[in-house]
VEXTI-387436 format. One line per 10 residues: number of its first residue (from 1); for each residue x, y, z of N, C-alpha, C. Coordinates in steps of 0.05 Angstrom, whole numbers, plus 32768, in hexadecimal, padded with zeros to 4 digits. Atoms other than C-alpha are relative to their C-alpha. Layout:
! residues N
NUM	X/Y/Z/X/Y/Z/X/Y/Z ~ ...
END
This chain:
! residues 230
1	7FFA/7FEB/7FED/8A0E/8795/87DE/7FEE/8018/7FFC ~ 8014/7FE9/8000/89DE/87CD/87F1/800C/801C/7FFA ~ 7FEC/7FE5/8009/89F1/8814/87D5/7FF6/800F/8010 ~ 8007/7FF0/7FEC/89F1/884C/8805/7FF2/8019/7FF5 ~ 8010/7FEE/800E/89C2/8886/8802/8017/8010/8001 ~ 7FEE/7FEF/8003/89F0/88B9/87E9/7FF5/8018/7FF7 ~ 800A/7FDE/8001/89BF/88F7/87EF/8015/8019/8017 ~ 7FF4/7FEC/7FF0/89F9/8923/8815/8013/8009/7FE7 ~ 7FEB/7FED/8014/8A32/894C/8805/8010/7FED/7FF6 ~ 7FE3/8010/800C/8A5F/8911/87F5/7FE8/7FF0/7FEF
11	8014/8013/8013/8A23/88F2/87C1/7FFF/800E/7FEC ~ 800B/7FE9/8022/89F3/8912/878E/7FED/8012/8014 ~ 8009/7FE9/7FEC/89D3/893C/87CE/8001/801D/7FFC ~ 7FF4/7FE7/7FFC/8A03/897B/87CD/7FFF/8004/7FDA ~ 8008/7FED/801E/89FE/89B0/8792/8010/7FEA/7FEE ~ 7FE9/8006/8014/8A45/898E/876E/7FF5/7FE2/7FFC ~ 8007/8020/8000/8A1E/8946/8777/7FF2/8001/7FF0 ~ 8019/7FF0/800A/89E0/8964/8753/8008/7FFF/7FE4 ~ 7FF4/7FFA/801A/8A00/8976/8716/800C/7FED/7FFD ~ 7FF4/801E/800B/8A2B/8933/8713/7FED/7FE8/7FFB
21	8012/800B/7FFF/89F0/8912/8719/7FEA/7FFE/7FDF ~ 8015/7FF6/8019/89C9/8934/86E2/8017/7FF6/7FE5 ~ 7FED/800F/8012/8A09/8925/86B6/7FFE/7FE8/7FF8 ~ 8007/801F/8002/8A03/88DC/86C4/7FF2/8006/7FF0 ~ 8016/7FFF/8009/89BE/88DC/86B8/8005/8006/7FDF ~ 7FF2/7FFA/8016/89CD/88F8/867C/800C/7FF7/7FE8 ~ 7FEA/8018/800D/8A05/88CB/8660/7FF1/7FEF/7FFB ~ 800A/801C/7FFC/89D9/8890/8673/7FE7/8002/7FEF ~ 801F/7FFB/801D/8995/88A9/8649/800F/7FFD/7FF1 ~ 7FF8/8005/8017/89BB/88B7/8613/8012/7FE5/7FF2
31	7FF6/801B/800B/89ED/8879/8611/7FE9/7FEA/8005 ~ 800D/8020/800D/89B4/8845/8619/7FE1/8003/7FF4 ~ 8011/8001/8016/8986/886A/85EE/7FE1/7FF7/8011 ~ 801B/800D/7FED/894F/886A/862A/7FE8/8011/7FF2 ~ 8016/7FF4/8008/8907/8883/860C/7FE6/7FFD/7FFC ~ 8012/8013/8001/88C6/8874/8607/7FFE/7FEF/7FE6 ~ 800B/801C/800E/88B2/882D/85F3/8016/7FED/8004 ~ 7FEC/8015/7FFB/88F9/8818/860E/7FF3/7FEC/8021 ~ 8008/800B/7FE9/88F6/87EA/864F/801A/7FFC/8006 ~ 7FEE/7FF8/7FF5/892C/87F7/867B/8001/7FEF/8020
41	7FF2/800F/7FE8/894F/87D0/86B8/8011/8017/800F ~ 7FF0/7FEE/7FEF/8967/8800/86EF/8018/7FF0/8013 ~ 7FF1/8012/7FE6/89A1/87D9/8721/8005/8010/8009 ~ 7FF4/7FE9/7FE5/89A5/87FC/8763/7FFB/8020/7FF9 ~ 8006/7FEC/7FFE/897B/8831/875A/7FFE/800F/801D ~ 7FF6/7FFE/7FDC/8981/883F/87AC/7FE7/8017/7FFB ~ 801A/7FE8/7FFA/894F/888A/87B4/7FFC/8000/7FE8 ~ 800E/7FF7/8018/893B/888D/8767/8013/801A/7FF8 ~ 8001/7FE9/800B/8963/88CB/875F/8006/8000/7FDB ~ 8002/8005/8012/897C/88AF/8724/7FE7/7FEA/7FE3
51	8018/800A/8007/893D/8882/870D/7FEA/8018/7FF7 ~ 801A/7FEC/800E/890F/88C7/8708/8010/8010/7FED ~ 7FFF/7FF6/8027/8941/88E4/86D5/7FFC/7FF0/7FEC ~ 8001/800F/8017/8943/88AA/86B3/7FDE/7FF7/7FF6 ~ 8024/8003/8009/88F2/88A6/86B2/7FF5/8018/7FF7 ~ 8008/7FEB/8012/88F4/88EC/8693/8004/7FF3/7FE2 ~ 8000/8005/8026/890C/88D0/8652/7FF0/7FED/7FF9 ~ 8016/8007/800B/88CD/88A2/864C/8001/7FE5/8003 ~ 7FFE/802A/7FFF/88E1/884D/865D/7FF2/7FFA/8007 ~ 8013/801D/7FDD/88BA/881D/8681/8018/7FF4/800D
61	7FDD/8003/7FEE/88F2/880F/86BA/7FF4/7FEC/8014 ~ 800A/800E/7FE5/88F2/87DE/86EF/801E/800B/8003 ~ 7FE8/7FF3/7FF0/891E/87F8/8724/7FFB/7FF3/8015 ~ 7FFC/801B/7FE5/8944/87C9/8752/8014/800B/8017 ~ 7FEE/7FF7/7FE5/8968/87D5/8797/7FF9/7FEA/8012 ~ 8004/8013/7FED/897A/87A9/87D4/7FF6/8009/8013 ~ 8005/7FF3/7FE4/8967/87D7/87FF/7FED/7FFF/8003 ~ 8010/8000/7FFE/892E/87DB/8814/7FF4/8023/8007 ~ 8006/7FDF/7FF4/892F/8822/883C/800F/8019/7FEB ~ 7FFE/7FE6/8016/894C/883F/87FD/7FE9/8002/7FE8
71	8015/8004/800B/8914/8823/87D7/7FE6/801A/800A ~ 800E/7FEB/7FFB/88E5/884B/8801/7FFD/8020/7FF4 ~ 8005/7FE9/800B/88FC/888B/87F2/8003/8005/7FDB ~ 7FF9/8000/8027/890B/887E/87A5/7FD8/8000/7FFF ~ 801C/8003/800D/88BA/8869/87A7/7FF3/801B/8008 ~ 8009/7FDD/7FF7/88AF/88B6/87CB/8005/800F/7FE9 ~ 8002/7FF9/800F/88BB/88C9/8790/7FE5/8011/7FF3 ~ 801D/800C/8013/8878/88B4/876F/8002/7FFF/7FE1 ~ 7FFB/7FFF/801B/8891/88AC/8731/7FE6/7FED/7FF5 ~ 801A/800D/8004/8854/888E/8709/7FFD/7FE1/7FFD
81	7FFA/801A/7FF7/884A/884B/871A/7FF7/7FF1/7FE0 ~ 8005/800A/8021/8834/8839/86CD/8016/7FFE/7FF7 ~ 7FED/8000/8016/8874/8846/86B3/8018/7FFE/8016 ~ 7FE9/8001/7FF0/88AD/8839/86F1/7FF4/7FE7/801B ~ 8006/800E/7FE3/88A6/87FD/8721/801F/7FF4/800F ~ 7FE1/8008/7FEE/88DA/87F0/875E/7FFB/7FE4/8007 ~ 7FF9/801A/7FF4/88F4/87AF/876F/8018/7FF8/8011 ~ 7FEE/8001/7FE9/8912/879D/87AF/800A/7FDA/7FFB ~ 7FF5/8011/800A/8947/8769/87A0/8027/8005/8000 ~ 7FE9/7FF8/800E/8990/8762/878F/8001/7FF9/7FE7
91	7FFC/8011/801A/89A6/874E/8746/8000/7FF9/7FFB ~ 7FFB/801C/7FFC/89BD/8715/8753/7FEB/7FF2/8002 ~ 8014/8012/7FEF/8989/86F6/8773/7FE9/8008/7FF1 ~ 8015/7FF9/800E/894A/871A/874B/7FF3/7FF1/7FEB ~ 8005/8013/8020/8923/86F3/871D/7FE9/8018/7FF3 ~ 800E/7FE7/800D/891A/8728/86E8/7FE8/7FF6/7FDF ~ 800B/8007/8013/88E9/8723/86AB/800A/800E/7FE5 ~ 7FF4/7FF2/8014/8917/8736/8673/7FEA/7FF7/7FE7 ~ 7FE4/7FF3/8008/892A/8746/8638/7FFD/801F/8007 ~ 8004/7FDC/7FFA/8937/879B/8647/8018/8007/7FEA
101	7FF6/7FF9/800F/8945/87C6/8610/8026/800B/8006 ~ 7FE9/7FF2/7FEF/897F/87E5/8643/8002/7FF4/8019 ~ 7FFA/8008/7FEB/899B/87D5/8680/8013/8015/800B ~ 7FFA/7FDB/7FFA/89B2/8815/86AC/800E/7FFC/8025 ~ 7FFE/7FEF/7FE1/89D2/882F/86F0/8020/8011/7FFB ~ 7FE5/7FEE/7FF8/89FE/885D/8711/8011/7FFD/801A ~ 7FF1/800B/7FE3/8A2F/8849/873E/7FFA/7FE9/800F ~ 800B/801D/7FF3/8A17/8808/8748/8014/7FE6/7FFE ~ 7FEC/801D/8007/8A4A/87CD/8728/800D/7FFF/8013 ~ 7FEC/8002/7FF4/8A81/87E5/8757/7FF4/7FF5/8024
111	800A/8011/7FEB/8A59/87C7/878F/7FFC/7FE5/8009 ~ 800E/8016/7FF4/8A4E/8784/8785/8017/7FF7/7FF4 ~ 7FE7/801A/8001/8A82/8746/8780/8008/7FF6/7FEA ~ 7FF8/800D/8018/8A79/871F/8747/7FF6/800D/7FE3 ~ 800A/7FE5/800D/8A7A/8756/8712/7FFE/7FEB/7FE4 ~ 8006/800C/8025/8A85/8717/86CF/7FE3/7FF7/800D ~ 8015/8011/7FF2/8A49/86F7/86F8/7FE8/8011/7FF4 ~ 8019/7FEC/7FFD/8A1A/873E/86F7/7FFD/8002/7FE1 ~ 7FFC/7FF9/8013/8A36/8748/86AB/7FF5/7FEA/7FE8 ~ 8009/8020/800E/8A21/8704/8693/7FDB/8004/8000
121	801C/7FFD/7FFD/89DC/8713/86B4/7FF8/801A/7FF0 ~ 8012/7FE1/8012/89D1/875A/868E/8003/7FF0/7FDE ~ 8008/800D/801F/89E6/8733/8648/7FEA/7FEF/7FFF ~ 8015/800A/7FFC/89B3/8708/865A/7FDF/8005/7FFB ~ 8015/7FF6/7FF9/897F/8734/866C/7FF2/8017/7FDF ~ 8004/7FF6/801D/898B/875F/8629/7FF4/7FF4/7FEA ~ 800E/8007/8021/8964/8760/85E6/8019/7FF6/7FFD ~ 7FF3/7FFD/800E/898C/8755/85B3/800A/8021/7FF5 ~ 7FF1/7FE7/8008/89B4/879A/85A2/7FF8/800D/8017 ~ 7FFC/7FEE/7FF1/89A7/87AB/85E8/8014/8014/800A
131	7FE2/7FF8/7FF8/89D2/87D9/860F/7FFD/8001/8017 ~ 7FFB/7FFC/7FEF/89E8/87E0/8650/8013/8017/8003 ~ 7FF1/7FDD/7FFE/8A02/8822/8670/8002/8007/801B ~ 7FFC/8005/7FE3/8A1F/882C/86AE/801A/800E/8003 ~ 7FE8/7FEF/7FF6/8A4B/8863/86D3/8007/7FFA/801A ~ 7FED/800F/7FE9/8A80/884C/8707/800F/800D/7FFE ~ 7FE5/7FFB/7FFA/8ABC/8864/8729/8012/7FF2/7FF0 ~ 7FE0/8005/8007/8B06/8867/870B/800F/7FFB/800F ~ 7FEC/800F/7FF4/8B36/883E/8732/8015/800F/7FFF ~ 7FED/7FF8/8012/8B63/8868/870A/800A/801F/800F
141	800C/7FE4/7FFB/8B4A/88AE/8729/8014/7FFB/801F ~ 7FF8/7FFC/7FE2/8B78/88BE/8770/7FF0/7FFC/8019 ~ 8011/8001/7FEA/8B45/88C5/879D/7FEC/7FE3/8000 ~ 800E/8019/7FFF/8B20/8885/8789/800E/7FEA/8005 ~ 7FEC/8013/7FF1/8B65/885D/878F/8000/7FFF/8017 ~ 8003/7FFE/7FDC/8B6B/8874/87D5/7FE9/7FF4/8010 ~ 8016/8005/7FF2/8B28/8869/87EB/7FFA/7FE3/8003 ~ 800C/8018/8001/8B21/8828/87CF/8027/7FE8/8015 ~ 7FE9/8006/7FF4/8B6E/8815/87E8/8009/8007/8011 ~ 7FF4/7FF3/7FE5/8B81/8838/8820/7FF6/7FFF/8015
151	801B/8000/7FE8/8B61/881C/885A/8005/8018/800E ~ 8004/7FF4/7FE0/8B7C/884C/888B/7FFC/801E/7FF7 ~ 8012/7FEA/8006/8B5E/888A/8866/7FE7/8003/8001 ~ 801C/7FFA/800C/8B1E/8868/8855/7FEF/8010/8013 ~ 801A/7FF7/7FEC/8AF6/888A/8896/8001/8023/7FF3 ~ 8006/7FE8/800A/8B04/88CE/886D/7FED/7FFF/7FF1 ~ 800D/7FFB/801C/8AD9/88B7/8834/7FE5/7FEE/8010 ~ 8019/800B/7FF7/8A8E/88A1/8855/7FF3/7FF5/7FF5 ~ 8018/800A/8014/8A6B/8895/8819/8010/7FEF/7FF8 ~ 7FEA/801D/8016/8A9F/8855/8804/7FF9/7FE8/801B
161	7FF8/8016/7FEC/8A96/8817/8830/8019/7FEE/7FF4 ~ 7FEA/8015/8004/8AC3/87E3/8837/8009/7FE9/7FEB ~ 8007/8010/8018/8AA5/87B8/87FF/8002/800D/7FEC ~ 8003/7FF6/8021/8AA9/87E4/87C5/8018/7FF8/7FF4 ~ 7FE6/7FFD/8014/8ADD/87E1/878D/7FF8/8013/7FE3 ~ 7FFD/7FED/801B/8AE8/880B/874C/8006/7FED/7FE9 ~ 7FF7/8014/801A/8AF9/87F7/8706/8017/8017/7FE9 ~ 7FEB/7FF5/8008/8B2E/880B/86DA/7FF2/7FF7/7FD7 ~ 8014/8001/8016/8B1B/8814/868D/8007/7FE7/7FF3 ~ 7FFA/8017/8005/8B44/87DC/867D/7FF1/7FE5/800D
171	800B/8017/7FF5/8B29/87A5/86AB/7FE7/7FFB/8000 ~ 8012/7FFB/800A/8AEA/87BA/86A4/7FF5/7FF9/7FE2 ~ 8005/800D/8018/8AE9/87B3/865C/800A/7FE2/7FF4 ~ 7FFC/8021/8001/8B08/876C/865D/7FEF/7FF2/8009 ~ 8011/800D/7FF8/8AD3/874F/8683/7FDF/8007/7FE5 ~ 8013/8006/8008/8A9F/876F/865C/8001/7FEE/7FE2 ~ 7FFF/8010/8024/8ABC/8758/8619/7FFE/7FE7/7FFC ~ 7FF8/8022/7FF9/8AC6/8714/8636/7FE5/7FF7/7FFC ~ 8023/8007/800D/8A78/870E/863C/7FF4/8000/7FEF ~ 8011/7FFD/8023/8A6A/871E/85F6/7FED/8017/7FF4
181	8010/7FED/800A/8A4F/8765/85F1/801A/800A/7FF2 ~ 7FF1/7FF0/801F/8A67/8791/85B6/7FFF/8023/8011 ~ 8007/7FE6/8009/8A68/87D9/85A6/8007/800D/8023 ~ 7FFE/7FFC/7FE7/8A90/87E2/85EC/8007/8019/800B ~ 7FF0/7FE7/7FFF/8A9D/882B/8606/8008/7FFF/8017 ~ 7FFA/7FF5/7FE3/8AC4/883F/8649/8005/801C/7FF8 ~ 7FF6/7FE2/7FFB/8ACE/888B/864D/8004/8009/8020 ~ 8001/7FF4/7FE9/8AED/88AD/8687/7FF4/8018/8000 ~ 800B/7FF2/8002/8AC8/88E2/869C/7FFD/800F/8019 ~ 8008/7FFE/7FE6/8AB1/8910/86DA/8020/800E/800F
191	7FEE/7FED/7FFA/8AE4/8942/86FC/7FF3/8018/8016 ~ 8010/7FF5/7FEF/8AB1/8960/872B/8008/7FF1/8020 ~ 7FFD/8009/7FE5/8ABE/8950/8776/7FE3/800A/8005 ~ 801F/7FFC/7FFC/8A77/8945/8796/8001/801E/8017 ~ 8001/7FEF/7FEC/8A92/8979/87CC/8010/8019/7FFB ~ 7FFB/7FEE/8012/8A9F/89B0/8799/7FF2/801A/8007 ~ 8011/7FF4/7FF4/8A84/89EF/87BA/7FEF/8011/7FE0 ~ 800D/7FF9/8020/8A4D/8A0A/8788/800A/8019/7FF7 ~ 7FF6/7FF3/8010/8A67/8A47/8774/801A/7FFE/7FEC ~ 7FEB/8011/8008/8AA3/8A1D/8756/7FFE/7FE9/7FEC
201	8009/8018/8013/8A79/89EB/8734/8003/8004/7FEB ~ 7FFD/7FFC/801B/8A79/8A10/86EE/801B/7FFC/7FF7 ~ 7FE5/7FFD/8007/8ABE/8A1D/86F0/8016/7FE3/8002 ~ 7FE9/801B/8004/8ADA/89D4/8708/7FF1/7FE4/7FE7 ~ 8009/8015/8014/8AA9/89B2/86D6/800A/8008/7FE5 ~ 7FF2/7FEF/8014/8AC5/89E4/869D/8022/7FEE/8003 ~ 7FE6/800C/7FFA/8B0B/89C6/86B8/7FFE/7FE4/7FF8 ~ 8005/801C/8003/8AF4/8983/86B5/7FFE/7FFA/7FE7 ~ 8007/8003/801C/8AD6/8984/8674/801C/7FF7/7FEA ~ 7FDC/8002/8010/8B24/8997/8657/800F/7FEE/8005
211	7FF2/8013/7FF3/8B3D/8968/8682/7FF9/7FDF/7FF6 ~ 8013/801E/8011/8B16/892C/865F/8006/7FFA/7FEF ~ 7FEC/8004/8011/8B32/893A/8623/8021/7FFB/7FF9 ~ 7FDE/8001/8008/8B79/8937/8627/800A/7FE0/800C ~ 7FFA/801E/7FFA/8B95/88F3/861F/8012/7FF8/801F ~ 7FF2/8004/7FDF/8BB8/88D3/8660/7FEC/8009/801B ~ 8010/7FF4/7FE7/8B9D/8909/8689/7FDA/7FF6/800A ~ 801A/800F/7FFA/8B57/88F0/8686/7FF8/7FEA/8008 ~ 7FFE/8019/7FF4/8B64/88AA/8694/7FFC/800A/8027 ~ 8006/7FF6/7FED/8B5E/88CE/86DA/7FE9/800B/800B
221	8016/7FEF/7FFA/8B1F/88E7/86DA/7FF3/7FE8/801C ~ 8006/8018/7FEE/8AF4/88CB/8717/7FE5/7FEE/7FF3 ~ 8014/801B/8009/8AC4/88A5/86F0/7FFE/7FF4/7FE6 ~ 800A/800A/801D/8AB0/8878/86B2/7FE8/7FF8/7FF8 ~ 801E/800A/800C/8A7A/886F/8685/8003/7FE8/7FF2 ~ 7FFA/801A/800D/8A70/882D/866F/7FE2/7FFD/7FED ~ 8021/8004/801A/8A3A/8815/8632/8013/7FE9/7FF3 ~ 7FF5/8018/800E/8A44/87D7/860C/7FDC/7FF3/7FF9 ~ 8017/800E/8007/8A10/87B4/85DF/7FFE/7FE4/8000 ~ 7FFC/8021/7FFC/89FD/876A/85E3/7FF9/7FF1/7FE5
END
């Protein structure tokens, strides 16, 4: 399934998207330990926004998308073609030239169907002590239940098609354990609404933050980070 460009206010476009964005980014360097001399696997990089942070911290990346017309603008970039090449493809279907020290996206798993299928293929594709790292919607989170369950709301929420689904930290981590990676983390995380007006951003990410910690209540947050080694 093709991921939609989500440069608006309901994406990583608008100011509150920006900053959740850079977060990710963020999470995802640091959990799979991206840097130079690693070699890195992007899934569903769609415009690169996330692909050129992650080619600040130094990989060799191949970056994959089905799209084609999101490919375009990810390659407007110009990120340096020595050290970042795009590949138009789905996952599935790609015949990649492993092994990669990491294996990476954001918002990508909850797209496609056969998630033991994609999970089988990243152990695969991993060194040995690779990792994989990957931020997804909480099932768990109100607004992501609805969206993904409620048909006769979904035309409020634009940026969700009909195909998506979420994951819950539990089911999520059953599948991956089932495959045979170790060292498995879910964290809920993320408390930012992408349509957070910016003068508000400091203060509901300050909220958020508190809100992450406290047991129960966090199980609510709208997203998870996932990492697991193979």
């Amino acid at each position: 399934m093709a991921k939609k460009d989500t440069e608006s206010i309901w994406g990583w476009g608008g100011p509150a998207g920006r900053v959740r964005a850079k977060r990710r980014a963020a999470m995802i360097i640091k959990g799979a330990c991206l840097a130079p001399g690693k070699r890195v696997l992007e899934i569903g990089c769609g415009t690169g926004i996330f692909t050129e942070m992650f080619a600040h911290a130094g990989p060799q990346m191949i970056a994959l998308d089905i799209c084609g017309d999101l490919l375009i603008k990810a390659r407007a970039r110009n990120l340096p073609a020595s050290q970042v090449s795009f590949m138009e493809s789905s996952f599935e279907q790609a015949d990649l030239d492993g092994p990669f020290d990491a294996i990476v996206g954001s918002s990508i798993l909850h797209h496609l169907t056969d998630i033991e299928g994609i999970l089988i293929k990243i152990h695969k594709l991993l060194k040995p002590d690779g990792v994989m790292c990957f931020t997804e919607p909480n099932i768990l989170n109100p607004q992501v239940f609805l969206e993904r369950k409620a048909r006769f709301i979904r035309g409020l929420f634009p940026n969700v098609s009909e195909y998506e689904t979420a994951f819950s930290r539990r089911r999520i981590y059953k599948l991956i354990n089932k495959v045979g990676f170790s060292e498995i983390q879910i964290i809920p995380f993320d408390w930012l609404h992408p349509c957070t007006p910016g003068f508000l951003i400091g203060v509901v990410s300050a909220v958020g933050r508190a809100l992450e910690g406290i047991p129960v209540v966090k199980e609510l947050a709208g997203s998870l980070f996932i990492s697991a080694k193979r």
